[in-house]
C-alpha positions as CSV (number, residue, x, y, z in Angstrom):
1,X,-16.0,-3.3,21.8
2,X,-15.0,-5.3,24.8
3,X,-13.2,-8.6,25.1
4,X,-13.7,-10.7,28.0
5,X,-10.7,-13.4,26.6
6,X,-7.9,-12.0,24.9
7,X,-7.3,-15.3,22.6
8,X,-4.7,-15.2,19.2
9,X,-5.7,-16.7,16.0
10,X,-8.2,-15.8,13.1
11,X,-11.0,-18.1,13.7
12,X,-10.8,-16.4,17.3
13,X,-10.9,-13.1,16.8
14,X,-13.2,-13.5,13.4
15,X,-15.9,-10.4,14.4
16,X,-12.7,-8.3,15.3
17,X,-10.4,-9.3,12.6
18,X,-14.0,-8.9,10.4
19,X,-14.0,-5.0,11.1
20,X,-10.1,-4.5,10.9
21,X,-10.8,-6.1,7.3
22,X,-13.6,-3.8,6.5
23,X,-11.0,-0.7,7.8
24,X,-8.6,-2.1,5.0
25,X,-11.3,-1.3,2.4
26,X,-12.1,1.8,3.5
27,X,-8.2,3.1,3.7
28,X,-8.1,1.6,0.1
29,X,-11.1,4.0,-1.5
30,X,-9.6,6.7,-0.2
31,X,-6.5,5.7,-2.6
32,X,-9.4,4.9,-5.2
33,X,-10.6,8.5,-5.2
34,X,-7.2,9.9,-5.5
35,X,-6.5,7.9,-8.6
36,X,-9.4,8.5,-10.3
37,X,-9.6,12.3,-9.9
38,X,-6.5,12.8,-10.6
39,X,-6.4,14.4,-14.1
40,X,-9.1,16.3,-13.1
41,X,-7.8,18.2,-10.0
42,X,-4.6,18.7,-11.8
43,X,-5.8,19.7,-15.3
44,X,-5.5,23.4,-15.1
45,X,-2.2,23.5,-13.1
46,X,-0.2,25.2,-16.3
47,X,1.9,21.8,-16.1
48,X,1.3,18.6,-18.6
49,X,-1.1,16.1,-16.8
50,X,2.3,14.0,-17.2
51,X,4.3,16.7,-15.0
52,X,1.1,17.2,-12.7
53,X,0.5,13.8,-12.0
54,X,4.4,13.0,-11.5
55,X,4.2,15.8,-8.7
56,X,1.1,14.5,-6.8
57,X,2.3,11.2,-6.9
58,X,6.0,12.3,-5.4
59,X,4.2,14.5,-2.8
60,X,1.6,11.4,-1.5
61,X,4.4,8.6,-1.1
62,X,6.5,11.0,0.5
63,X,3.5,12.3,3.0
64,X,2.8,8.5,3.3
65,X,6.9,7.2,4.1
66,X,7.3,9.8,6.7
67,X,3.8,9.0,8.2
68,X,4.7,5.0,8.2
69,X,8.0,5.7,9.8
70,X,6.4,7.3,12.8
71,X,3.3,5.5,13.3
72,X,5.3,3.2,15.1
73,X,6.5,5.7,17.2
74,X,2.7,6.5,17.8
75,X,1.5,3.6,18.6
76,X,4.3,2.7,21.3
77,X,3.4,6.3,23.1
78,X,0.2,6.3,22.4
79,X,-1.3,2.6,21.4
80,X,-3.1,1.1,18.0
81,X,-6.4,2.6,18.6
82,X,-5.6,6.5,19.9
83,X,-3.3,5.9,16.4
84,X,-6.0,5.0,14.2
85,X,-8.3,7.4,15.4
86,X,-5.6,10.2,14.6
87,X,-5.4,8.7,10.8
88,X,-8.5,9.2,10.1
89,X,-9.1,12.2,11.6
90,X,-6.2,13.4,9.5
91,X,-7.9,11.8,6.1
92,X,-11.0,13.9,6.9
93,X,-9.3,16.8,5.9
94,X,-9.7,15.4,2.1
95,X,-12.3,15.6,1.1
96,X,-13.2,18.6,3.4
97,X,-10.3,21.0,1.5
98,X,-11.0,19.4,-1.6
99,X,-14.8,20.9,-1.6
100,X,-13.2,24.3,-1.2
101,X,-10.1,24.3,-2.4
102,X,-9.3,26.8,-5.6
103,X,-5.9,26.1,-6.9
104,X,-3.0,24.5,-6.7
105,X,-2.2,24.8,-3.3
106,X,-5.6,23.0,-1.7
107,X,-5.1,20.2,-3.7
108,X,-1.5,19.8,-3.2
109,X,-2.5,20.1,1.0
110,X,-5.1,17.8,0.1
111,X,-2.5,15.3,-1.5
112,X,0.0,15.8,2.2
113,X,-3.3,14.7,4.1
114,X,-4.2,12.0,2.2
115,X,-0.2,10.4,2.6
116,X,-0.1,11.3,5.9
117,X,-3.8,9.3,6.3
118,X,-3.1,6.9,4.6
119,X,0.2,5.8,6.2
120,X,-1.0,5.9,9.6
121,X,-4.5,3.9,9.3
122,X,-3.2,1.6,6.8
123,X,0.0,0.3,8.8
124,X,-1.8,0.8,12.1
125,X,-4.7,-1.6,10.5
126,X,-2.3,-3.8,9.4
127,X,-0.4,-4.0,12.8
128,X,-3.8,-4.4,14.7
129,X,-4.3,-7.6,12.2
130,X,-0.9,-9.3,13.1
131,X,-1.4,-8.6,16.8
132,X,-4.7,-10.7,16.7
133,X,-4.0,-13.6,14.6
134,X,-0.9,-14.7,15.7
135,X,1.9,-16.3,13.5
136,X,-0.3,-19.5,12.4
137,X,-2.4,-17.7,10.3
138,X,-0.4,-14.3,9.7
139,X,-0.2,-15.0,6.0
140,X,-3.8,-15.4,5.3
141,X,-4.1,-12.6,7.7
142,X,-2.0,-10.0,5.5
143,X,-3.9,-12.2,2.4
144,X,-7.1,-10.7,3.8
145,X,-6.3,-7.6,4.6
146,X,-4.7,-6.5,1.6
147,X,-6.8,-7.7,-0.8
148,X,-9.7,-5.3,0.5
149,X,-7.7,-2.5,0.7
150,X,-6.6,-3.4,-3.2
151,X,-9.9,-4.2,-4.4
152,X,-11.2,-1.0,-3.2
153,X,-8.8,0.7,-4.8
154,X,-9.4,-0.6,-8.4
155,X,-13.2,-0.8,-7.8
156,X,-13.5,2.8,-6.5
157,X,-11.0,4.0,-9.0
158,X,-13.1,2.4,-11.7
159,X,-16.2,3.4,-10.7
160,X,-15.1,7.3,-9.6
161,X,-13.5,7.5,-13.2
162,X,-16.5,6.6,-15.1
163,X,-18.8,8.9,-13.1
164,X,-16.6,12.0,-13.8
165,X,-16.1,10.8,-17.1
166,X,-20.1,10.7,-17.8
167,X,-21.4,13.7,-15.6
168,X,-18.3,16.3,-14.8
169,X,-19.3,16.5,-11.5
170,X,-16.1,15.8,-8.5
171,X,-18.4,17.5,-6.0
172,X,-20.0,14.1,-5.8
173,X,-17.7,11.6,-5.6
174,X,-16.0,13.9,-2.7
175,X,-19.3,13.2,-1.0
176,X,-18.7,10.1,-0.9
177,X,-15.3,9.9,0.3
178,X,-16.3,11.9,3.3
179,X,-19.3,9.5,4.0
180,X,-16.5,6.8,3.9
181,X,-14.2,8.6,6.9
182,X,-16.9,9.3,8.6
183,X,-17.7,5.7,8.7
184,X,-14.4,4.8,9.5
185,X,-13.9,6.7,12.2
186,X,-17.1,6.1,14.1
187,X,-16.3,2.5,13.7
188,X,-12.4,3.0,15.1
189,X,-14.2,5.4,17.8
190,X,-16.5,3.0,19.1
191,X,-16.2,-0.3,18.3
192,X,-12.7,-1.2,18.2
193,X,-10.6,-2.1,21.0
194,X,-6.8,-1.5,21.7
195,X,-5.4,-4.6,20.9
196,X,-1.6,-4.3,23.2
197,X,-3.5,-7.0,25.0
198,X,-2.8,-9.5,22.1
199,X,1.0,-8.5,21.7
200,X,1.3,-8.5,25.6
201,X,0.1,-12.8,25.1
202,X,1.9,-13.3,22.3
203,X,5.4,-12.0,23.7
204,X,5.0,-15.0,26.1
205,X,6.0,-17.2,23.3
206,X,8.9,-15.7,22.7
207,X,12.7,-15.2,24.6
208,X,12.5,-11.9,26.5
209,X,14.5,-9.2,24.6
210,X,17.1,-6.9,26.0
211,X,17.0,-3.4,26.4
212,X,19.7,-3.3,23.5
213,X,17.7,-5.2,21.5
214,X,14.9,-2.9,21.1
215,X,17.5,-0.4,19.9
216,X,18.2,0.4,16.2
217,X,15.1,-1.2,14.7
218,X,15.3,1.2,11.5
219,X,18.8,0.4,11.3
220,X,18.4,-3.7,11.6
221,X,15.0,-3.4,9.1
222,X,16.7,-1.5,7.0
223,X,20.6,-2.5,7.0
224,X,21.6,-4.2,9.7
225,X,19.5,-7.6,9.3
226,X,19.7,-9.4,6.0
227,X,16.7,-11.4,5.8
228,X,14.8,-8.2,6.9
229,X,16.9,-6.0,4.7
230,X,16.4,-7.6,1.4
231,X,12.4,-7.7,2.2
232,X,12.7,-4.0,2.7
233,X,14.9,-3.3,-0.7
234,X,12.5,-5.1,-2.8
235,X,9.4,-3.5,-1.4
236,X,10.8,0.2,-2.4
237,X,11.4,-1.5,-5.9
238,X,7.3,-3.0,-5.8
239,X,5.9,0.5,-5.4
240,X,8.2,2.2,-7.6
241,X,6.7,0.2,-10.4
242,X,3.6,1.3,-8.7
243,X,4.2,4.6,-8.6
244,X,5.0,4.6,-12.3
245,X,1.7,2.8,-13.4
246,X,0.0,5.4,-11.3
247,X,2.1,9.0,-12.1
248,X,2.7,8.0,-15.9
249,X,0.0,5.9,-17.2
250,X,-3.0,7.7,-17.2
251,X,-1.8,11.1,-18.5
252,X,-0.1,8.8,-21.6
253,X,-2.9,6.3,-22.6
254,X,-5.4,10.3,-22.0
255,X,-2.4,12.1,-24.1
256,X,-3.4,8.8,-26.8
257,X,-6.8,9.5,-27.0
258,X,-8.2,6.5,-24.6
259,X,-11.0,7.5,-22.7
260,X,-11.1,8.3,-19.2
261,X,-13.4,5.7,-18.1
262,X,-11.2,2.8,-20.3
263,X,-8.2,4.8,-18.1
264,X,-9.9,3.8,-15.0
265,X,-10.8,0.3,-15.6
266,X,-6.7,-1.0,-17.0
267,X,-5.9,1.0,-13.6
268,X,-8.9,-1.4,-11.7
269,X,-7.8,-4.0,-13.5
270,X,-4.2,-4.1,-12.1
271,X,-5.8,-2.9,-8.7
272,X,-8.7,-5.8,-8.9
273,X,-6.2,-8.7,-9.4
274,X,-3.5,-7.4,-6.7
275,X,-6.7,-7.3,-4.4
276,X,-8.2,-10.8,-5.4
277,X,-4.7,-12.7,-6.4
278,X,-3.7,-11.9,-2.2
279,X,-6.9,-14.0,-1.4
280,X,-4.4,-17.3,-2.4
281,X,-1.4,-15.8,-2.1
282,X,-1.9,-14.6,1.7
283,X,-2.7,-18.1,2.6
284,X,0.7,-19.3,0.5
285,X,2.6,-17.3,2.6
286,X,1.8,-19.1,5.7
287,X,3.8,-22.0,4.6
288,X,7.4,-20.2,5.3
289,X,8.1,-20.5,1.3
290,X,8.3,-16.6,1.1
291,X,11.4,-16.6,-1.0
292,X,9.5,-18.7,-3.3
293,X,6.5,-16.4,-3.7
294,X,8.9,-13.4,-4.1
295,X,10.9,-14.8,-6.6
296,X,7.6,-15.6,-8.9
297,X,6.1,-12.3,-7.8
298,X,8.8,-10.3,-8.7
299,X,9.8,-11.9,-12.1
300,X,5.7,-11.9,-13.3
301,X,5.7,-8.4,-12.3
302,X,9.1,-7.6,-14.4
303,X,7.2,-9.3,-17.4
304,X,4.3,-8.0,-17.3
305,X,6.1,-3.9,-16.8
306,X,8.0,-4.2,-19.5
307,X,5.1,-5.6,-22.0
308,X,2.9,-3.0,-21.0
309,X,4.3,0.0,-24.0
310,X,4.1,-2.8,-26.6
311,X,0.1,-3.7,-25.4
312,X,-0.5,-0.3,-23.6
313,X,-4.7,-0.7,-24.1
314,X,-4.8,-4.2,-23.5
315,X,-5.6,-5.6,-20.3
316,X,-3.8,-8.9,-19.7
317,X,-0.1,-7.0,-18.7
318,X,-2.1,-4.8,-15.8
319,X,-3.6,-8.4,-14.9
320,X,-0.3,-9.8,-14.4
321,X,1.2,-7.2,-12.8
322,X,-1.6,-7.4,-10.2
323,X,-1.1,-11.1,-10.2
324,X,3.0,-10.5,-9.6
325,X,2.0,-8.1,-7.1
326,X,-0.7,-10.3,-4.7
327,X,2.5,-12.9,-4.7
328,X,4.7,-10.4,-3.0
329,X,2.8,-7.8,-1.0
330,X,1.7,-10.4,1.9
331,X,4.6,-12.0,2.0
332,X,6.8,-9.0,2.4
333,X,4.6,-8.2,5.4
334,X,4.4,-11.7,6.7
335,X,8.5,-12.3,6.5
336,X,8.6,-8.6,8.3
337,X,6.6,-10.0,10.5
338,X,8.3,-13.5,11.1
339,X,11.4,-12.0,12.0
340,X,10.9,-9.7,14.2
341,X,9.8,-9.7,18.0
342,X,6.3,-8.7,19.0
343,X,8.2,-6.4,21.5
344,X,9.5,-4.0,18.3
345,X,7.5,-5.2,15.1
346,X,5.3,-2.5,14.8
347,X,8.7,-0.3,14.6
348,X,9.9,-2.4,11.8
349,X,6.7,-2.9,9.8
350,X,7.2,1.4,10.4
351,X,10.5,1.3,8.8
352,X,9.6,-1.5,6.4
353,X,6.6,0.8,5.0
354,X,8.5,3.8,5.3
355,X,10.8,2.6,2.8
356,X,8.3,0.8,0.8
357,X,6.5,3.5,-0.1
358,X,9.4,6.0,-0.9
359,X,9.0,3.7,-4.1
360,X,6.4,6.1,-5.1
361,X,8.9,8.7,-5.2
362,X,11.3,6.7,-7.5
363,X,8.8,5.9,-9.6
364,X,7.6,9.4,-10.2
365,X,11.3,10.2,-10.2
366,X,12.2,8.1,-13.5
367,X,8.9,9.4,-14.8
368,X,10.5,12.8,-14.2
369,X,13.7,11.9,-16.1
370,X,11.5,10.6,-19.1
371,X,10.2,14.2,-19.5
372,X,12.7,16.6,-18.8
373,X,15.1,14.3,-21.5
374,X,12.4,14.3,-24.1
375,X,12.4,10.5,-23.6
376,X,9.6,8.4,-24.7
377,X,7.8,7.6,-21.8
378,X,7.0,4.8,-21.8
379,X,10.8,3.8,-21.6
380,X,10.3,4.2,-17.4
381,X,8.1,1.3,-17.9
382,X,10.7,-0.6,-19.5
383,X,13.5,0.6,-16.6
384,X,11.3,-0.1,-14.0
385,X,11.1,-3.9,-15.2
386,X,14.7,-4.2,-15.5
387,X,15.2,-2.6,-11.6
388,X,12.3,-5.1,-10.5
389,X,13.5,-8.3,-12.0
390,X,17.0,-7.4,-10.1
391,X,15.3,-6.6,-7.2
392,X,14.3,-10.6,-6.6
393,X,17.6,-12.0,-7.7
394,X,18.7,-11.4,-3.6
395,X,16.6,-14.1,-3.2
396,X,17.4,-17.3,-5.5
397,X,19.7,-18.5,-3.6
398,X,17.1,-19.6,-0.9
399,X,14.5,-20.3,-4.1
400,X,16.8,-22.8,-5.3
401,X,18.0,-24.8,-2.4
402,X,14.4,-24.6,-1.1
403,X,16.2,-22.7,2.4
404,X,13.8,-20.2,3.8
405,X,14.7,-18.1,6.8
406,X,11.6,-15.7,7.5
C-alpha cells in the first residue's frame, strides 16, 4: 500500500486503520484456538487438566512478556512492518507443529510460538494504530482495536470448542488457524505500509527530547514515572485474573461435569463482552477521565471474580468481568500512550505489555498454589478479586477530586 499524504487521525487513515483492525482479529483467533483446544492437547500429559492447563498458561504469558519487551527493540532497528511480518511468520509455526506434533514437547513448542506471536503482532498492531490516529482519537483507536482482537477470541474459542466437542477432530480447526496466518501475513506482506512516517509528523507536536531522555524507558514505565507506573502495576493484576479464568476454569467447571461446549461459551462470553464493552469504552477514554474508567473497571471486575465460585455455570459474572475489563484495557493503553513521547512510546507500550502479560504467570501461579496445598480452587478466584480491587485503589485519589494526569 502506498500513501501519497502522510495525514494523522482515524477518519484519515480509515482504509489503513481498517486492515490494522482486521490484523487485531486475526492475532485474537489465534488466542481463540489455543483456549479452546486446550484440554484436548493436554489431556494425556499424565498431569490433571488443572496442572496441564496451569503449565501452558505460565509458558504462553511468559513467551508473550519477553516477546512484548523486545518488540520495541524490533521495531526501532528494524521498523513496524519488517516487525509484523516476523510475528507472524513466527505464529505459523502453530499450527504447522501442532499437525505433527506427538507429545508433550511439540505442544509445549507450539505454546513458546504462539507467546512469542502473539506478543510481537499484537503490540506491533497496536503501535501501528497509535502512530496513525494521533492523540484525538487514540481512545477510540485502542476501543477498536481491542475489541476485534477480543471478540475473536471468545467467538473462535466458542465456536473451536463446540466443533471438537461434537466431532473429535483438532486436525480441522488447525486448518483453520493456518488459513488465518496465512492471511495475515500476505496482508502485512503486501498491503501494509511502514507507518515511522506518522510518528516522524506527529513528533513535530511535541518538545524535542534529549538524548538522556530516551534512556531508561523500562525503568520510567515501570518505576521511575508514577502516572505510568501505576498503569503498568494494575495491568499485571488485569491479566492475572485473566490468566486465572483461563488456566483454572475450564479444567474445574470439565472436572464438574459441564460440558465442553457450555466450557467454551462462559469462556466467549467473558471474551465477547471485553471485545464489544471496548467499542464504548475506547471512545470514553478519549475524554482524559482514565482514572475514572479504571477505578469502575477494576472494582466490576473484583465483583464479578469473586462471585464467580458461588455462580460458577452462570453467565452474568463472566459478563461482568468482560464488562470490567473493556473499561480498563483501552485505557491502560491510551494513558501509556498519553504520557509518553512519540520518540520512545513504542518502548514503553514494550515494557507496559511486557509486564502486563507476566499476569498470566501469577495467575497460573496462584492456581498452582491452589493445587499443590489441596486448596479448593476456586479460592484463586476469590484471591484474585481481593489483589484486583487493591490494584485500583492507586487511583482514587485522582477519581475523587476529578484530577486526571494521563
Amino acid at each position: 500500500m502506498k500513501n501519497k499524504t502522510v495525514q494523522l487521525g482515524l477518519r484519515e487513515n480509515a482504509g489503513l486503520f481498517s486492515v490494522l483492525v482486521l490484523m487485531s482479529a486475526f492475532v485474537g483467533s489465534m488466542v481463540g484456538f489455543e483456549r479452546s483446544l486446550l484440554p484436548e492437547l493436554t489431556k494425556d500429559w499424565g498431569l490433571t487438566e488443572m496442572e496441564a492447563s496451569l503449565f501452558m498458561v505460565a509458558v504462553f504469558g511468559l513467551s508473550k512478556a519477553i516477546a512484548n519487551l523486545y518488540t520495541g527493540k524490533l521495531i526501532a532497528e528494524s521498523g513496524r512492518k519488517r516487525a509484523l511480518i516476523i510475528g507472524w511468520i513466527l505464529a505459523l509455526q502453530v499450527p504447522l507443529i501442532l499437525s505433527n506434533a506427538s507429545g508433550g514437547v511439540g505442544i509445549l513448542l507450539a505454546n513458546v510460538a504462539l507467546g512469542l506471536s502473539q506478543g510481537v503482532t499484537w503490540s506491533t498492531t497496536v503501535i501501528m494504530k497509535i502512530d496513525i490516529v494521533g492523540s484525538a482519537k487514540r481512545g477510540t483507536a485502542m476501543g477498536l482495536n481491542e475489541s476485534a482482537g477480543y471478540l475473536a477470541v471468545g467467538i473462535i474459542s466458542a465456536l473451536a470448542a463446540a466443533y471438537v466437542d461434537r466431532t473429535g477432530n483438532i486436525q480441522n480447526v488447525l486448518y483453520g488457524a493456518e488459513a488465518v496466518v496465512i492471511g495475515a501475513l500476505l496482508i502485512a506482506v503486501f498491503y501494509l505500509p511502514e507507518t515511522k512516517p506518522w510518528v516522524e509528523l506527529e513528533a513535530k507536536e511535541h518538545p524535542p527530547v534529549t538524548p538522556s531522555e530516551e534512556k531508561g524507558i523500562f525503568h520510567r514505565t515501570t518505576w521511575g514515572d508514577p502516572e505510568l507506573r501505576r498503569i503498568t502495576w494494575a495491568g499485571i493484576v488485569n491479566n492475572a485474573n485473566d490468566g486465572v479464568l483461563w488456566a483454572v476454569l475450564p479444567s474445574t467447571l470439565l472436572a464438574a461435569g459441564v460440558p465442553l461446549a457450555k466450557v467454551g461459551l462462559l469462556i466467549g462470553t467473558h471474551a465477547a463482552v471485553w471485545g464489544l464493552g471496548q467499542l464504548i469504552t475506547g471512545p470514553l477514554s478519549n475524554s482524559g477521565r482514565t482514572s475514572t474508567l479504571i477505578v469502575w473497571g477494576m472494582a466490576t471486575q473484583a465483583v464479578s471474580l469473586i462471585s464467580i465460585p458461588f455462580f460458577p455455570e452462570q453467565f452474568l459474572p463472566y459478563a461482568l468481568l468482560g464488562a470490567g475489563t473493556a473499561l480498563v484495557y483501552p485505557t491502560f493503553l491510551v494513558g501509556i500512550s498519553n504520557h509518553s513521547h512519540p520518540s520512545w512510546r513504542p518502548r514503553a507500550l514494550s515494557a507496559y505489555r511486557f509486564w502486563r502479560d507476566m499476569g498470566y504467570v501469577i495467575g497460573a501461579f496462584l492456581g498452582y498454589l491452589a493445587v499443590r496445598t489441596n486448596s479448593d480452587p476456586w479460592q484463586s478466584f476469590t484471591i484474585i478479586g481481593v489483589l484486583t480491587a487493591v490494584a485500583g485503589l492507586p487511583f482514587i485519589n485522582n477519581f475523587l477530586n476529578r484530577k486526571e494526569h494521563v
